[in-house]
NUGURO-578052 format. One line per field, with one value per residue: residue number from 1; residue in one letter; x, y, z of N, C-alpha, C in turn. Coordinates in steps of 0.2 Angstrom, whole numbers, plus 5000, padded with zeros to 4 digits. Atoms other than C-alpha are relative to their C-alpha. Layout:
<rs>
num <- [NUM|...] $
residuo <- [a|...] $
n_x <- [X|...] $
n_y <- [Y|...] $
n_z <- [Z|...] $
ca_x <- [X|...] $
ca_y <- [Y|...] $
ca_z <- [Z|...] $
c_x <- [X|...] $
c_y <- [Y|...] $
c_z <- [Z|...] $
</rs>
This chain:
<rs>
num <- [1|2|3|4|5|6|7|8|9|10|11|12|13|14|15|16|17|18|19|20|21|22|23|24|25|26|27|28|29|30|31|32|33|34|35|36|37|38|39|40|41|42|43|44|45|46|47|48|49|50|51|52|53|54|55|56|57|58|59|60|61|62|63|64|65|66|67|68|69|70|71|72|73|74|75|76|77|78|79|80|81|82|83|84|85|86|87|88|89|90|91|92|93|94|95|96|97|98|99|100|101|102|103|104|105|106|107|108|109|110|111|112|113|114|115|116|117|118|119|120|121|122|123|124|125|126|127|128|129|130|131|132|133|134|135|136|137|138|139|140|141|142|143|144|145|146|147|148|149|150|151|152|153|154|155|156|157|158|159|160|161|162|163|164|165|166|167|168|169|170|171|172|173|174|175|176|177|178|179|180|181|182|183|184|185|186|187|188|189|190|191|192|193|194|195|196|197|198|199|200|201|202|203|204|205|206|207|208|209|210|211|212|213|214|215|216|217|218|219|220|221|222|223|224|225|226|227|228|229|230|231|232|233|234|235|236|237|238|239|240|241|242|243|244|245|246|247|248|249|250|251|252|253|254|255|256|257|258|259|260|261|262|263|264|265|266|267|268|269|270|271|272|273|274|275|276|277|278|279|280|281|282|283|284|285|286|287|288|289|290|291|292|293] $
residuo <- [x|x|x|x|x|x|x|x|x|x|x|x|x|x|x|x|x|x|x|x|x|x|x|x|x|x|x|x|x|x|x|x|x|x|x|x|x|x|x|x|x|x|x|x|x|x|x|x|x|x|x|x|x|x|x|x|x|x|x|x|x|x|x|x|x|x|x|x|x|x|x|x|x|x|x|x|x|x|x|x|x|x|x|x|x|x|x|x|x|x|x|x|x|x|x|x|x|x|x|x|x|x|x|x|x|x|x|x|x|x|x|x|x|x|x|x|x|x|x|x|x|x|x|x|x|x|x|x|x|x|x|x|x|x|x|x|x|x|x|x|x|x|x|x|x|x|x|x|x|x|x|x|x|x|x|x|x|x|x|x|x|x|x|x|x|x|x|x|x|x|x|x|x|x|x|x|x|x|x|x|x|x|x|x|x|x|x|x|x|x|x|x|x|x|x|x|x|x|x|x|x|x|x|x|x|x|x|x|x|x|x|x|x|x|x|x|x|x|x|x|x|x|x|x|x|x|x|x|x|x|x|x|x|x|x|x|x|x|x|x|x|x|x|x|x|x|x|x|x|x|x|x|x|x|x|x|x|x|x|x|x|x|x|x|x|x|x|x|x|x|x|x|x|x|x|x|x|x|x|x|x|x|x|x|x|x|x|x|x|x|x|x|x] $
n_x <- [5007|5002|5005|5004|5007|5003|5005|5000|4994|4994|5000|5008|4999|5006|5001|5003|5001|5005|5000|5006|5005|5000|4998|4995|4993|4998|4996|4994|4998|4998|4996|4993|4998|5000|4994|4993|5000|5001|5006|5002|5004|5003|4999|5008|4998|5006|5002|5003|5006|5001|4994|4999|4994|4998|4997|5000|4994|4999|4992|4998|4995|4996|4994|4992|4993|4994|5002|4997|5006|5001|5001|5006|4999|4999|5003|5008|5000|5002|5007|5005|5001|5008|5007|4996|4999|4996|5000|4993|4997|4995|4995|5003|4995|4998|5003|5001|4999|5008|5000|5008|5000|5001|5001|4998|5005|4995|5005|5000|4993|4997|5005|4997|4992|5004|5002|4991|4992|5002|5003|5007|5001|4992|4996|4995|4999|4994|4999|5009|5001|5004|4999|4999|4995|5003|5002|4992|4999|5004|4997|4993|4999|4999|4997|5000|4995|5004|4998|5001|5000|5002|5004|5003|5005|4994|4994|5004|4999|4996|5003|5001|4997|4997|5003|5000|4994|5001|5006|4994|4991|5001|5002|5007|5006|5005|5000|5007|5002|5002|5000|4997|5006|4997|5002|4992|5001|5004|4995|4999|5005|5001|4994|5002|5005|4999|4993|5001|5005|5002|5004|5006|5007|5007|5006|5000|4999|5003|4997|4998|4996|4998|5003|5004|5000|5003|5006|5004|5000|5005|5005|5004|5000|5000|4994|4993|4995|4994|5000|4994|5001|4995|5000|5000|5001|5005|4999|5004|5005|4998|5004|5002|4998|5002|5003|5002|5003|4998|5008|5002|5007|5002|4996|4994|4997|4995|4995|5003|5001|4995|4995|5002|4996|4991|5001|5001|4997|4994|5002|5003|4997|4995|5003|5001|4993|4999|5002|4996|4992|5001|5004|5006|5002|5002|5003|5005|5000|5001|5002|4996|5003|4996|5002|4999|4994] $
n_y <- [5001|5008|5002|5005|4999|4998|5002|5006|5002|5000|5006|5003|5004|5002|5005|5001|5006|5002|5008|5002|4998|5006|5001|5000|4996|4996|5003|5002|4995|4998|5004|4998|4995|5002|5003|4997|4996|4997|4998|4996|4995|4995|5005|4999|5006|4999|5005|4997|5005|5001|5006|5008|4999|4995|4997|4996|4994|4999|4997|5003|4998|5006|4999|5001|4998|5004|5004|5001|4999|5005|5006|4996|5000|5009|5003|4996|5001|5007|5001|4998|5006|5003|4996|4998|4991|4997|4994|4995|5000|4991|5001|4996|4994|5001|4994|5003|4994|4998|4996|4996|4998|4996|5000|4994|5000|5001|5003|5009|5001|4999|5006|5003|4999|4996|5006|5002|4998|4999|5009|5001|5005|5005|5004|4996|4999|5000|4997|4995|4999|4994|4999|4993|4997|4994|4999|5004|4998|5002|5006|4996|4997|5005|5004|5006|5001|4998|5005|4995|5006|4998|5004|4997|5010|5004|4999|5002|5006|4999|4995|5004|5002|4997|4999|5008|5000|4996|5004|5004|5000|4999|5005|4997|5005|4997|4993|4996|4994|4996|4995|4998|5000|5005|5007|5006|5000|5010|5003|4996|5002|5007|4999|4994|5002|4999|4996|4993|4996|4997|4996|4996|5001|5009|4995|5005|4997|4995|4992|5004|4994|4992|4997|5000|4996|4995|5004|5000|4994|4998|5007|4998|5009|5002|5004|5003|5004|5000|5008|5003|5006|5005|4998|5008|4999|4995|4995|4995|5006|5003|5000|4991|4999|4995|4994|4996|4995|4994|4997|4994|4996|4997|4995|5003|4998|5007|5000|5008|5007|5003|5004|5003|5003|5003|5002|5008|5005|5003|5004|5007|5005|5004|5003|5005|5004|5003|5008|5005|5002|5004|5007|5002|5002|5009|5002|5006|5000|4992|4998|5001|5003|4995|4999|4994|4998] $
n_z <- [5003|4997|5006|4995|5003|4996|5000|4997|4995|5002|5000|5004|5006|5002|5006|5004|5004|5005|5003|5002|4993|4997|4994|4995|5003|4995|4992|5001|4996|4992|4995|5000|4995|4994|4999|4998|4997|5003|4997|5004|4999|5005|5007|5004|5005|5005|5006|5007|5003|5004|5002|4995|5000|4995|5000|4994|4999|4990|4996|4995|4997|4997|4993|5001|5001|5004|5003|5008|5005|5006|4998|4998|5008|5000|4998|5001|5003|4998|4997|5009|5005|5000|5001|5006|4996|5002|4997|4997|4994|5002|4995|4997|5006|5006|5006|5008|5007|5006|5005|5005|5008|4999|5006|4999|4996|4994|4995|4997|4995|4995|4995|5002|4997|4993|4994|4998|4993|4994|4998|4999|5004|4998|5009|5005|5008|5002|5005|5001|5005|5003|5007|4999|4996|4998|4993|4997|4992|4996|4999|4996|4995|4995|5001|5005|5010|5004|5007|5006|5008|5005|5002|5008|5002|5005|4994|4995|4995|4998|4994|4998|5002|4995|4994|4997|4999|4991|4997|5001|4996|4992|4997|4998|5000|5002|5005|4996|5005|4999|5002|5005|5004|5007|5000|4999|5004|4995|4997|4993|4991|4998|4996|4994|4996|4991|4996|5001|4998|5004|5000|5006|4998|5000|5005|5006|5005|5003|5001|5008|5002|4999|4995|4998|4991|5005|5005|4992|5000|5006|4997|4992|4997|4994|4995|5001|4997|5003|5000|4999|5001|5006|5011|5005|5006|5001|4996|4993|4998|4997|4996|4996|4992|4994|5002|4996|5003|4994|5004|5002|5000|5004|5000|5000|5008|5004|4998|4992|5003|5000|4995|4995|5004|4997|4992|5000|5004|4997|4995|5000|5003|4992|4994|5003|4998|4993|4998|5004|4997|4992|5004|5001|5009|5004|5008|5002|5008|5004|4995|4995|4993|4995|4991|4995|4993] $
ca_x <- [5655|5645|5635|5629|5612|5599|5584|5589|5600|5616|5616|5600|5602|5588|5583|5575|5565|5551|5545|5530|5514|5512|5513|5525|5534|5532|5539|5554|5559|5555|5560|5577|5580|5574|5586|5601|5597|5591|5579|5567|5562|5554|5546|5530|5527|5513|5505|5498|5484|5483|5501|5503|5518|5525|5534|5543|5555|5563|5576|5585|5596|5611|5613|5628|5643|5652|5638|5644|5634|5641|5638|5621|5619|5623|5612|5595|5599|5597|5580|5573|5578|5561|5551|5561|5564|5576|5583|5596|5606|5610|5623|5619|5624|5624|5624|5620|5631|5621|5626|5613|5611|5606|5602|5602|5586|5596|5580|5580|5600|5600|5587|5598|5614|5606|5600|5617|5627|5614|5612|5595|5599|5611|5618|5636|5636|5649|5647|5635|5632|5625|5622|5626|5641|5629|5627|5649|5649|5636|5645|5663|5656|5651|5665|5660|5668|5657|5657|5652|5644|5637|5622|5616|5604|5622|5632|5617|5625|5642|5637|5628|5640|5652|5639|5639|5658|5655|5640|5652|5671|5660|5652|5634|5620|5608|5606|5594|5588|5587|5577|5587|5580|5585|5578|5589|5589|5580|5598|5602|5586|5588|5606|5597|5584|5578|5593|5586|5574|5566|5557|5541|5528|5511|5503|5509|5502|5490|5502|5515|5531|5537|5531|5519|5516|5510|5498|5490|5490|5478|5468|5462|5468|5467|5483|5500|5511|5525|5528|5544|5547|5559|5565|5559|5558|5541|5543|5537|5528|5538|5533|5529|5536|5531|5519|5515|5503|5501|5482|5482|5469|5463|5475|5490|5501|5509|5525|5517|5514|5530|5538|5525|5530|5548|5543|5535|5546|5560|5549|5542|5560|5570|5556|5556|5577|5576|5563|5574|5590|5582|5575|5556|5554|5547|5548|5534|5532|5525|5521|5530|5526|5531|5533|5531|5543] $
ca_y <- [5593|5578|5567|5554|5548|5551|5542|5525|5518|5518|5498|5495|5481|5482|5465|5464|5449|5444|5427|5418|5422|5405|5398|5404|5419|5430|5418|5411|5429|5432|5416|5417|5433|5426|5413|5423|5433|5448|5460|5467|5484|5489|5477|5480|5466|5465|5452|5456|5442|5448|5443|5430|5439|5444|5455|5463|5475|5473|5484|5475|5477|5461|5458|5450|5458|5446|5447|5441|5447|5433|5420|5428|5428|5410|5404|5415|5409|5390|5395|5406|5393|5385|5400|5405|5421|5433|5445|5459|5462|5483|5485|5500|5518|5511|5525|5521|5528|5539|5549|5564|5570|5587|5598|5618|5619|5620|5617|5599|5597|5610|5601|5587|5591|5603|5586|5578|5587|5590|5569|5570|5557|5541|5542|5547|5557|5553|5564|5577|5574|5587|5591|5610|5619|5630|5623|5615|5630|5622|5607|5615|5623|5605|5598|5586|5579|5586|5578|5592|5578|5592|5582|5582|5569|5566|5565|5555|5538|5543|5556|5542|5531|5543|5546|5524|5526|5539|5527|5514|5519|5527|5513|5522|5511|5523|5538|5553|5563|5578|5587|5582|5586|5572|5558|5542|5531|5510|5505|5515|5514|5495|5498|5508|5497|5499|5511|5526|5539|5551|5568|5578|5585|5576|5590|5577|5571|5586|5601|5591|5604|5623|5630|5619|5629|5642|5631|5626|5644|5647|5630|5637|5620|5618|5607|5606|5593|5582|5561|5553|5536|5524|5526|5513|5514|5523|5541|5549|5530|5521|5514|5528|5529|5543|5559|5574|5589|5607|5618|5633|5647|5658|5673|5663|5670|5657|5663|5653|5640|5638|5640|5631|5618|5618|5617|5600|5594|5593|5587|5572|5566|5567|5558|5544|5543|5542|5527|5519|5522|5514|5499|5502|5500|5485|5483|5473|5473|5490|5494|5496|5491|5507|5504|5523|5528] $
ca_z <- [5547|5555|5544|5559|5553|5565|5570|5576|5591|5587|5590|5579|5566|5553|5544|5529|5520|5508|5502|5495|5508|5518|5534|5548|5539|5555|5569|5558|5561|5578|5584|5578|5583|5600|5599|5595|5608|5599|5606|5595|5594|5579|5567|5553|5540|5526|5516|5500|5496|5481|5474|5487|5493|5510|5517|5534|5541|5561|5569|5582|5595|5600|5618|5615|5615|5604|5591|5571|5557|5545|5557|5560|5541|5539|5551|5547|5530|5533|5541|5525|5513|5519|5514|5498|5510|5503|5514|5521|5534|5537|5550|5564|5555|5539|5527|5509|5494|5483|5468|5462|5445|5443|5429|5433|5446|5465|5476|5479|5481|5490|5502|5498|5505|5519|5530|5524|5533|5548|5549|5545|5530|5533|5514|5508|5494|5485|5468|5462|5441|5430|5413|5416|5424|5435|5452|5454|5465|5478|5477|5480|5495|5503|5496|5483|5467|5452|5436|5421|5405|5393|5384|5364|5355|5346|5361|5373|5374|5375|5391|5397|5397|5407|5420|5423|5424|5440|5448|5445|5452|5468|5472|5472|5478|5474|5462|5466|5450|5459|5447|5432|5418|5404|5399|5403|5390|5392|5393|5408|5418|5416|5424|5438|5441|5461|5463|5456|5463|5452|5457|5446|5449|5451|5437|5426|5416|5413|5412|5401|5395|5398|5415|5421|5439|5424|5414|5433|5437|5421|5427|5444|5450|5469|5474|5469|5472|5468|5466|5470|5463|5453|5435|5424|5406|5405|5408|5427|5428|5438|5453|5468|5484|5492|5486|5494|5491|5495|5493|5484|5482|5471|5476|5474|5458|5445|5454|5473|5462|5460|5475|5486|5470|5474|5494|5491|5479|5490|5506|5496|5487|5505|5513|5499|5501|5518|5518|5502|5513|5530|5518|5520|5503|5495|5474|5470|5452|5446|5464|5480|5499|5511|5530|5539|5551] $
c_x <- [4998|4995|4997|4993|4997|4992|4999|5007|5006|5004|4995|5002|4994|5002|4993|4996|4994|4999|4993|4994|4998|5002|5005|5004|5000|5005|5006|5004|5001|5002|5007|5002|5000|5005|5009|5001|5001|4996|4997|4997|4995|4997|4993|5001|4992|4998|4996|4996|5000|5005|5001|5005|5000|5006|5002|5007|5002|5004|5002|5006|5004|4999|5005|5003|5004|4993|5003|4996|4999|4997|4989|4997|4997|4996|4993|4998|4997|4994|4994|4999|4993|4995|5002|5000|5009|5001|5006|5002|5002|5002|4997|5003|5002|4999|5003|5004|4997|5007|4996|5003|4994|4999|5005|4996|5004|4995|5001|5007|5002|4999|5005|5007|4999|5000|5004|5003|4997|5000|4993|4998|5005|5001|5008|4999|5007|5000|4995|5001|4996|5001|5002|5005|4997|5000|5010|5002|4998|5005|5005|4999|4997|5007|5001|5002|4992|5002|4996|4999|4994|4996|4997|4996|5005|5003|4996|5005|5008|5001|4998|5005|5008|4996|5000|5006|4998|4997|5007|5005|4996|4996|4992|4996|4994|5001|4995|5001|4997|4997|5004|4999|5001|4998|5005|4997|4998|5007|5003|4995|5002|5007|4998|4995|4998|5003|4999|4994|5000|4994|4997|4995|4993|4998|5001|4995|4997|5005|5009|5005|5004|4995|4993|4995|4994|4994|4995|4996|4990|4993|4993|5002|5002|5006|5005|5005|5008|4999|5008|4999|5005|5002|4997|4999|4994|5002|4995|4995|5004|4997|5002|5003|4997|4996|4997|4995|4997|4994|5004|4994|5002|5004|5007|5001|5004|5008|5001|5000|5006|5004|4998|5002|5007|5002|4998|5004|5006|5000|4999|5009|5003|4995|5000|5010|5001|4995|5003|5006|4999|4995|4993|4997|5001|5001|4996|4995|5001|4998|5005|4995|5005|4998|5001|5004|4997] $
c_y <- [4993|4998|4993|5001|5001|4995|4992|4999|4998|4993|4997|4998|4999|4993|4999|4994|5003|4995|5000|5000|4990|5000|5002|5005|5006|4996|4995|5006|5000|4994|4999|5003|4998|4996|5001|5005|5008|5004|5004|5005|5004|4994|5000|4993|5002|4995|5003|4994|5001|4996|4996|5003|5005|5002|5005|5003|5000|5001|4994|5001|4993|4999|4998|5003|4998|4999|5000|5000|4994|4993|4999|4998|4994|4996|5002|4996|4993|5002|5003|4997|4996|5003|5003|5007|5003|5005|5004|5001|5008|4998|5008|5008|5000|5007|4998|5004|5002|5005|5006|5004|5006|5004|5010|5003|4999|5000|4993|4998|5005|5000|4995|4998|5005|4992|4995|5000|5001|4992|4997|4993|4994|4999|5002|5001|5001|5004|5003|5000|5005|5000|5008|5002|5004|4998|4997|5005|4998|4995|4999|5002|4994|4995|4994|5001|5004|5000|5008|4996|5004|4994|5003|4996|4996|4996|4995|4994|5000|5004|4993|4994|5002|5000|4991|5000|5005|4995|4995|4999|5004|4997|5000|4994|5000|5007|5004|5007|5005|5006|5002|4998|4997|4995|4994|4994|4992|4997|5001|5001|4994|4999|5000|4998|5000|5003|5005|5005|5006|5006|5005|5002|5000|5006|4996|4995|5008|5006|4997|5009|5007|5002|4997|5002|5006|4998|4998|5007|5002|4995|5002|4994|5003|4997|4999|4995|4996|4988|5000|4991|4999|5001|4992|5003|5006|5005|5004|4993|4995|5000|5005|4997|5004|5008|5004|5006|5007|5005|5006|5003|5004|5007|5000|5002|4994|5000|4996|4995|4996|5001|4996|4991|4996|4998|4992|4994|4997|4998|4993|4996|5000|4995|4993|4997|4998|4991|4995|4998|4995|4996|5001|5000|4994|5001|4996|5002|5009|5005|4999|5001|5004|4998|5008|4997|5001] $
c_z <- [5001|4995|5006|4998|5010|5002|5004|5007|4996|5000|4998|4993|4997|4994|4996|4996|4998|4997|4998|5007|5004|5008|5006|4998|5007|5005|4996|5001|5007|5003|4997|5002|5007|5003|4999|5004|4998|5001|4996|5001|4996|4995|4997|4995|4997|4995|4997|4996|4992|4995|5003|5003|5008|5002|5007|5001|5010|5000|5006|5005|5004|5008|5003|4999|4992|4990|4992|4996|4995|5004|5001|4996|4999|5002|4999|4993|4996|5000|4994|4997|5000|4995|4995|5001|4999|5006|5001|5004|5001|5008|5005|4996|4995|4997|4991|4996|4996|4994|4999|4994|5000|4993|5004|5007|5009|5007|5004|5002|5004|5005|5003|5005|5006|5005|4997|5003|5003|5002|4999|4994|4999|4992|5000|4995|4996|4993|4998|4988|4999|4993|4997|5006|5007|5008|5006|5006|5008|5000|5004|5008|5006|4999|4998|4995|4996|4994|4994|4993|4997|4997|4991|4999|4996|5005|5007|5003|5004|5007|5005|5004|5007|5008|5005|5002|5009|5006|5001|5006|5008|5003|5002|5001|4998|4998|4998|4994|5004|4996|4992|4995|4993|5000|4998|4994|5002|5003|5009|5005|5000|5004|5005|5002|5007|5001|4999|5003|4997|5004|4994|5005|5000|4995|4993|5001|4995|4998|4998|4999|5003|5006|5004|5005|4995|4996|5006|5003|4996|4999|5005|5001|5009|5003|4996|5002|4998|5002|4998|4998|4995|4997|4998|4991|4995|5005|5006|5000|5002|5006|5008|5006|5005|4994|5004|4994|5004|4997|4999|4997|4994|4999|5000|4991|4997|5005|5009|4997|5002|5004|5007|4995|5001|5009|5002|4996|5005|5007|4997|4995|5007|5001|4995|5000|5006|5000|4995|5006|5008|4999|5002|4998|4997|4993|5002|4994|4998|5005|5005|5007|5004|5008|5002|5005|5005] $
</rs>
C-alpha cells in the first residue's frame, strides 16, 4: 500500500515565514536562498495593509548535495531576527501526523483515506477516533488503530480527556473532524488550536439541527455546500479555509440534497487538509491567508 505524497518534486523544501509588513520581507528571502544556492521554484507572498502583516510561502530545490537543514536553519534565522520573521522549514515528502475523529457518517473518511492510500495527501494517519463502534470495520480494512470513547454529558470530560491521550502518544499534528458530530469542549479547542480542521455544511446557520438537506429541500434553496475551517470555541465560527458549493434545482429530492451534500463535503475538507498539510495556510487572527496550488 503506497502512501507517497504527490504533487511536488521529491527534492522540494517548502519555507514558511510571516512578520510585521515592512521594508525588505521579499529579498531577505530570496537572497538567502540565492546565496545558499537554492533554486527557487514556487514562491507566493501577501501583505495584508490592513493588519500590517506579511506573509510568504517558497518551494525550493538545493543544488548542493551536501545541503544541512539545521545549518540552513541557523543561518536564515540570524537573517529574520531583523524582521521579527517567524518561520518553517518542511523537509521534501514531509507527511504530516493527523488523527480523525469520526462519529457514524462514513463519507468524508472514506474520502479521507481513499487519497491516503492513492498519495493524493502527504499525511500519516495514525489513528481513526469515534464516538460509535460503527465504522472500526473501515478502519481494520486500511489497517488503522481505532479508538471506541462512547460519549454522555456525564462522561464528556473524562472521553475527552482519553481522546487528548491518543492525539498525544501519536504524535498527531493535526486532527480532522470528519464529520464528527460532538461538540468539543473550550478546553479542548484551545489544546487544538491551528491543528484542528472541522467540516459542516455551509446551510448553517439557517437550517440549524435534524436533517438539514430536508429543511433546504422545503426552502427551494438553489446551492448547497459545505465550509472547512479551524475549531475555535465558537461553534462552526472558526476561521475558513476552504468552502465549496454545488447548484441544485427544482427537481432534485431532499435525498440529492443530500448526496450532492456529502459530494462536497468531502471535496472541500480534503482540499482544506491538503493546503494545511503543504503549509499554505496562514492563521491571522479570526481569518486565514490561503496560497492556491
Amino acid at each position: 500500500m503506497s502512501h507517497r505524497s504527490v504533487g511536488k518534486s521529491a527534492d522540494t523544501w517548502i519555507l514558511t515565514a510571516q512578520c510585521p509588513s515592512r521594508l525588505g520581507t521579499v529579498d531577505v528571502v530570496t537572497r538567502f536562498l540565492k546565496e545558499s544556492r537554492c533554486y527557487i521554484t514556487e514562491q507566493q507572498s501577501f501583505d495584508d495593509h490592513h493588519g500590517e502583516r506579511f506573509f510568504i510561502r517558497t518551494e525550493f530545490r538545493p543544488l548542493e548535495p551536501d545541503f544541512d537543514a539545521e545549518v540552513f536553519q541557523a543561518a536564515f534565522a540570524a537573517r529574520a531576527a531583523e524582521f521579527e520573521m517567524a518561520f518553517e522549514l518542511t523537509a521534501p515528502d514531509a507527511r504530516m501526523p493527523v488523527v480523525i475523529m469520526v462519529s457514524k457518517a462514513d463519507h468524508c473518511l472514506n474520502d479521507l483515506l481513499y487519497r491516503y492510500r492513492t498519495g493524493q495527501l502527504p499525511i500519516e494517519i495514525r489513528a481513526v477516533v469515534s464516538n460509535h463502534p460503527d465504522l472500526e470495520p473501515l478502519a481494520d480494512w486500511h489497517g488503522l488503530p481505532y479508538y471506541h470513547f462512547p460519549i454522555t454529558a456525564e462522561t464528556k470530560a473524562e472521553q475527552e480527556a482519553k481522546v487528548w491521550q491518543v492525539v498525544e502518544e501519536t504524535g498527531a499534528e493535526l486532527v480532522i473532524l470528519a464529520r464528527y458530530m460532538q461538540v468539543l469542549s473550550s478546553d479542548m479547542c484551545e489544546k487544538l488550536s491551528g491543528r484542528a480542521i472541522n467540516i459542516h455544511h455551509s446551510l448553517l446557520p439557517g437550517f440549524k439541527g435534524a436533517k438539514p438537506y430536508h429543511q433546504a429541500f422545503e426552502k427551494g434553496v438553489k446551492l448547497v455546500g459545505a465550509t472547512a475551517h479551524y475549531i475555535n470555541d465558537d461553534l462552526d465560527e472558526g476561521p475558513i479555509i476552504t468552502q465549496g458549493v454545488e447548484p441544485v434545482g427544482h427537481a432534485d429530492s431532499p435525498e440529492d440534497l443530500v448526496a450532492k451534500g456529502r459530494d462536497i463535503e468531502c471535496l472541500t475538507l480534503a482540499r482544506a487538509v491538503e493546503a494545511h498539510v503543504a503549509r499554505r495556510v496562514f492563521l491571522h487572527g479570526r481569518r486565514t491567508v490561503v496560497f492556491s496550488r
